[in-house]
MIKOLDREN-343236 format. One line per 5 residues: number of its first residue (from 1); for each residue x negated, y negated, z of N, C-alpha, C. Coordinates in pm, whole numbers, plus 50000, padded with zeros to 5 digits. Example, Ala and Ser with C-alpha at 12.3 -4.5 7.8 and 13.67 -1.06 7.14 Angstrom:
BEGIN
1	48681,50569,50780,48770,50450,50780,48680,50330,50780 ~ 48715,50225,50708,48633,50106,50714,48710,49997,50787 $
END
This chain:
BEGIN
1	49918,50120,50000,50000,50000,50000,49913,49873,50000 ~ 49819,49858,50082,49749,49779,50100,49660,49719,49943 ~ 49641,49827,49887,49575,49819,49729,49677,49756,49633 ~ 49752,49827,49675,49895,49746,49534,49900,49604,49619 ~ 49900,49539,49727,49941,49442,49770,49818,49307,49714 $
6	49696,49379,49750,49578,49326,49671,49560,49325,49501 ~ 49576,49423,49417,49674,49445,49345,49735,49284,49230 ~ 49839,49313,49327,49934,49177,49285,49895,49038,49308 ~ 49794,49065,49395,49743,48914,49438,49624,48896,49329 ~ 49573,48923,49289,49478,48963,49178,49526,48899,49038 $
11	49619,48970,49070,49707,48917,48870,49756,48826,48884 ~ 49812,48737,49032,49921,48604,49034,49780,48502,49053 ~ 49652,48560,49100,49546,48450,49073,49503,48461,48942 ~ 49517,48549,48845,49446,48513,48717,49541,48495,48605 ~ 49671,48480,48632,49735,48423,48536,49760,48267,48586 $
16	49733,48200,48667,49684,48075,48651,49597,48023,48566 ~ 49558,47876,48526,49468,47771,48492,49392,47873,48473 ~ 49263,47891,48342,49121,47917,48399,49085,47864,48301 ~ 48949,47844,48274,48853,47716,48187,48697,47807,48123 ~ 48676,47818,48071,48517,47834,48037,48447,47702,48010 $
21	48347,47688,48144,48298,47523,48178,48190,47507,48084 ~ 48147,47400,48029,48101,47336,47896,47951,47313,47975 ~ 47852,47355,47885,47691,47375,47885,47624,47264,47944 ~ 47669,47129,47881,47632,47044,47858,47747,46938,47907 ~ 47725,46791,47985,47822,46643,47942,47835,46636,47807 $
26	47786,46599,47713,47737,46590,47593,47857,46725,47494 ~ 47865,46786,47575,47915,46925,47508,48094,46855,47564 ~ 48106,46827,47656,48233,46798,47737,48294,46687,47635 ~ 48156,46593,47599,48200,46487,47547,48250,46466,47405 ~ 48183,46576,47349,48190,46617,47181,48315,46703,47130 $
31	48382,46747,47274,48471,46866,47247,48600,46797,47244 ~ 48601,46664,47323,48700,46587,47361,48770,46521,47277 ~ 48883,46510,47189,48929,46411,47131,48926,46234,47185 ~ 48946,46227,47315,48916,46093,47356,48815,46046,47487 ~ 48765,45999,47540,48700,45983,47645,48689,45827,47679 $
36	48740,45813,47806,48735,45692,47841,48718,45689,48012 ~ 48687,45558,48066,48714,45518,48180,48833,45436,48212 ~ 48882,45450,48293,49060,45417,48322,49064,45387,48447 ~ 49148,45325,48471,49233,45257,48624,49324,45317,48631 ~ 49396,45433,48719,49542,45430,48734,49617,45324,48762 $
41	49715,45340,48659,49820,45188,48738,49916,45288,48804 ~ 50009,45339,48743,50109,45423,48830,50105,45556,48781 ~ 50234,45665,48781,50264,45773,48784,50436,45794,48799 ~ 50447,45910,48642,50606,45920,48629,50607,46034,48662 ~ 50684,46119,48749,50704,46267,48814,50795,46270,48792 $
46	50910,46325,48664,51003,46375,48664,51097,46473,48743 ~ 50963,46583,48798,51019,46667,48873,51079,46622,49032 ~ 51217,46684,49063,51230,46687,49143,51233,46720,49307 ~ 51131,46869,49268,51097,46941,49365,50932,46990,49315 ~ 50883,47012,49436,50711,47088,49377,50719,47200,49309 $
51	50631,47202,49201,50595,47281,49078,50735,47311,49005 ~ 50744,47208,48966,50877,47140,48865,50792,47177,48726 ~ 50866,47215,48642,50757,47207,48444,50782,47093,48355 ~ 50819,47017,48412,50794,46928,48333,50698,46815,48358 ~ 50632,46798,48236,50494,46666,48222,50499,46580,48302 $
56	50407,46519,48344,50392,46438,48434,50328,46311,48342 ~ 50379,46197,48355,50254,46089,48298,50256,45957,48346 ~ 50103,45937,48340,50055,45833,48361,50000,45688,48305 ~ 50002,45569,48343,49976,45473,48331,49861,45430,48337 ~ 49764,45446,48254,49635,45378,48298,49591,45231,48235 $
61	49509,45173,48258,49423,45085,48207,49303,45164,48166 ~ 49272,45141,47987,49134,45173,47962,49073,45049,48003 ~ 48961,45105,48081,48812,44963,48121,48721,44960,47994 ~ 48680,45090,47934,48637,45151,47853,48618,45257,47787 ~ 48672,45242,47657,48662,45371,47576,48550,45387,47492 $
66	48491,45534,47547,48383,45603,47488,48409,45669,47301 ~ 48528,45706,47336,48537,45801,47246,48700,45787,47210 ~ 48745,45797,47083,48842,45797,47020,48873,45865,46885 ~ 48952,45922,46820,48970,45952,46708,49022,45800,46580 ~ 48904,45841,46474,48848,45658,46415,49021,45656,46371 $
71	49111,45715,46332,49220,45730,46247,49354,45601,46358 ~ 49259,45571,46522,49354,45526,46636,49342,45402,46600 ~ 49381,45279,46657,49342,45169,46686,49287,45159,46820 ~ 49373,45173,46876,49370,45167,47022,49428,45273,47089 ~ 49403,45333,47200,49419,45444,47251,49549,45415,47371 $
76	49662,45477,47373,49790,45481,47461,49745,45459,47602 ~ 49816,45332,47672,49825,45357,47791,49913,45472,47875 ~ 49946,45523,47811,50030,45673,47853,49925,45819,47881 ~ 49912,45871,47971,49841,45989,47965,49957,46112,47998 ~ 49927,46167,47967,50051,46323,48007,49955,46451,48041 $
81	50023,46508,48131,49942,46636,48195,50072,46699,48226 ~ 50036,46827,48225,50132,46945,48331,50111,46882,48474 ~ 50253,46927,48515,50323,46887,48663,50250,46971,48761 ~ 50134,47078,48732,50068,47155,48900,49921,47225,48809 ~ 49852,47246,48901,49753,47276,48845,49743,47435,48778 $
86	49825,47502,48814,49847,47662,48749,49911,47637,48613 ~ 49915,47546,48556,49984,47500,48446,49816,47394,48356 ~ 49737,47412,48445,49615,47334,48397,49640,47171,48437 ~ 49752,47125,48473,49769,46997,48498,49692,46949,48647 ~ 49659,46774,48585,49544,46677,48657,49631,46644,48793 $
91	49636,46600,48904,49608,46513,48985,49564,46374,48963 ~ 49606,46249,48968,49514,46157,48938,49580,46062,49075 ~ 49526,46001,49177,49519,45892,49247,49585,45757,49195 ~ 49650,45674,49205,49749,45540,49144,49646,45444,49240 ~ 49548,45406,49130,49435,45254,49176,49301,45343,49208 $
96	49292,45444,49120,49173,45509,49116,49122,45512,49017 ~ 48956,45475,48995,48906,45489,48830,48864,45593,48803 ~ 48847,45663,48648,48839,45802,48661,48768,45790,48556 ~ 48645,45857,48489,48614,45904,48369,48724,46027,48257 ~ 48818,46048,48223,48901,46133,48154,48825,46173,47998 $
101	48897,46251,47993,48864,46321,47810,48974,46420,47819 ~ 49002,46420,47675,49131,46528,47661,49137,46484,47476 ~ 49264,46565,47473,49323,46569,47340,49451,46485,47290 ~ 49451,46405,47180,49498,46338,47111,49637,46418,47042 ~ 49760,46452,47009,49828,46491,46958,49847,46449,46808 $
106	49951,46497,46731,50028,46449,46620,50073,46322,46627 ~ 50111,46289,46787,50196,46171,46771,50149,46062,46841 ~ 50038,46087,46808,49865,45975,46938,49901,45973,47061 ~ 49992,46102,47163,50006,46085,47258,49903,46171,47338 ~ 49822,46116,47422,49690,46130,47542,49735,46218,47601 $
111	49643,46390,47620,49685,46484,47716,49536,46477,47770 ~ 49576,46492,47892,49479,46557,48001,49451,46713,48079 ~ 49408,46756,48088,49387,46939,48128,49318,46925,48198 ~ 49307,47045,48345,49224,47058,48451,49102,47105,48365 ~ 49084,47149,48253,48967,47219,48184,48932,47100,48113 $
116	48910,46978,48099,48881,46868,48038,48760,46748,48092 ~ 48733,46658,48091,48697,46579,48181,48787,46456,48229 ~ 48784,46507,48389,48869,46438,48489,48746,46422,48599 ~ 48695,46275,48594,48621,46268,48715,48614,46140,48786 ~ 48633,46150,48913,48637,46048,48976,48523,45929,48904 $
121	48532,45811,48890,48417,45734,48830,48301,45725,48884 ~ 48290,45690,49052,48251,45680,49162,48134,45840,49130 ~ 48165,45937,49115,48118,45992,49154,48028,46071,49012 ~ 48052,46006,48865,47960,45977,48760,47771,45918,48763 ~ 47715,46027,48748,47565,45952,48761,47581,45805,48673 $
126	47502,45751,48697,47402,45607,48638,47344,45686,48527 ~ 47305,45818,48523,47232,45892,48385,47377,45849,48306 ~ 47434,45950,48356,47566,46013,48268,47600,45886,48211 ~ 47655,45766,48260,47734,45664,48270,47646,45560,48112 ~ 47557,45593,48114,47423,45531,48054,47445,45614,47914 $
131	47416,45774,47940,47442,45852,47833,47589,45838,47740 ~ 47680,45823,47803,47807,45780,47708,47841,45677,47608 ~ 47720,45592,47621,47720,45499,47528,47615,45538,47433 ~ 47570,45666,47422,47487,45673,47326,47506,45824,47246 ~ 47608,45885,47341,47639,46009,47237,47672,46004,47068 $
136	47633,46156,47034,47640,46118,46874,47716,46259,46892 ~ 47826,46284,46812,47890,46407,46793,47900,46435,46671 $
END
């Protein structure tokens, strides 16, 4: 009993989120359709109760964008993620700056993924921060 109970706990942890983490920043940064530094302004939670499925999105301010697809003008103050992280969806703080990267849609709308880059800004080297203005993909 004890084995089947372990078992099941096994398969409800690996059908969650999982990521194969990128070699390289550089690799994070090249893979990314967009990359920028952002301000949260707010946050729309549709759901009504925890681990609700529907998208969650956010309001940011770009401070600066690294990276864009050339086809944009300007990149959406709208970001969208899944509503919990077993769904791969972000967390983001409202008046927190973040380094982000993610993917661009059909309809230039900004997704974010726990498998993406989501990083506090604060906590970005002076290398790294330095290096983003000089990537070549």
């Amino acid at each position: 009993m004890k084995f089947l109970i372990l078992f099941a706990a096994c398969v409800a942890v690996s059908m969650g989120c999982s990521c194969l983490p990128f070699g390289t920043p550089k690799e994070a940064f090249c893979s990314s359709d967009f990359v920028s530094h952002v301000k949260v302004i707010s946050k729309k939670d549709p759901n009504t109760s925890p681990g609700g499925i529907q998208d969650v999105t956010y309001t940011v301010q770009h401070i600066c964008v690294y990276r864009k697809p050339s086809k944009i003008k300007e990149l959406s103050s709208k970001i969208v993620t899944a509503s919990n992280s077993a769904a791969c969806g972000v967390n983001l703080e409202i008046g927190t700056e973040y380094l982000i990267g993610g993917s661009v849609d059909e309809k230039n709308v900004l997704h974010i993924y726990l498998c993406g880059i989501t990083e506090n800004w604060n906590d970005v080297s002076a290398k790294d921060k330095a290096a983003l203005k000089t990537y070549q993909c």
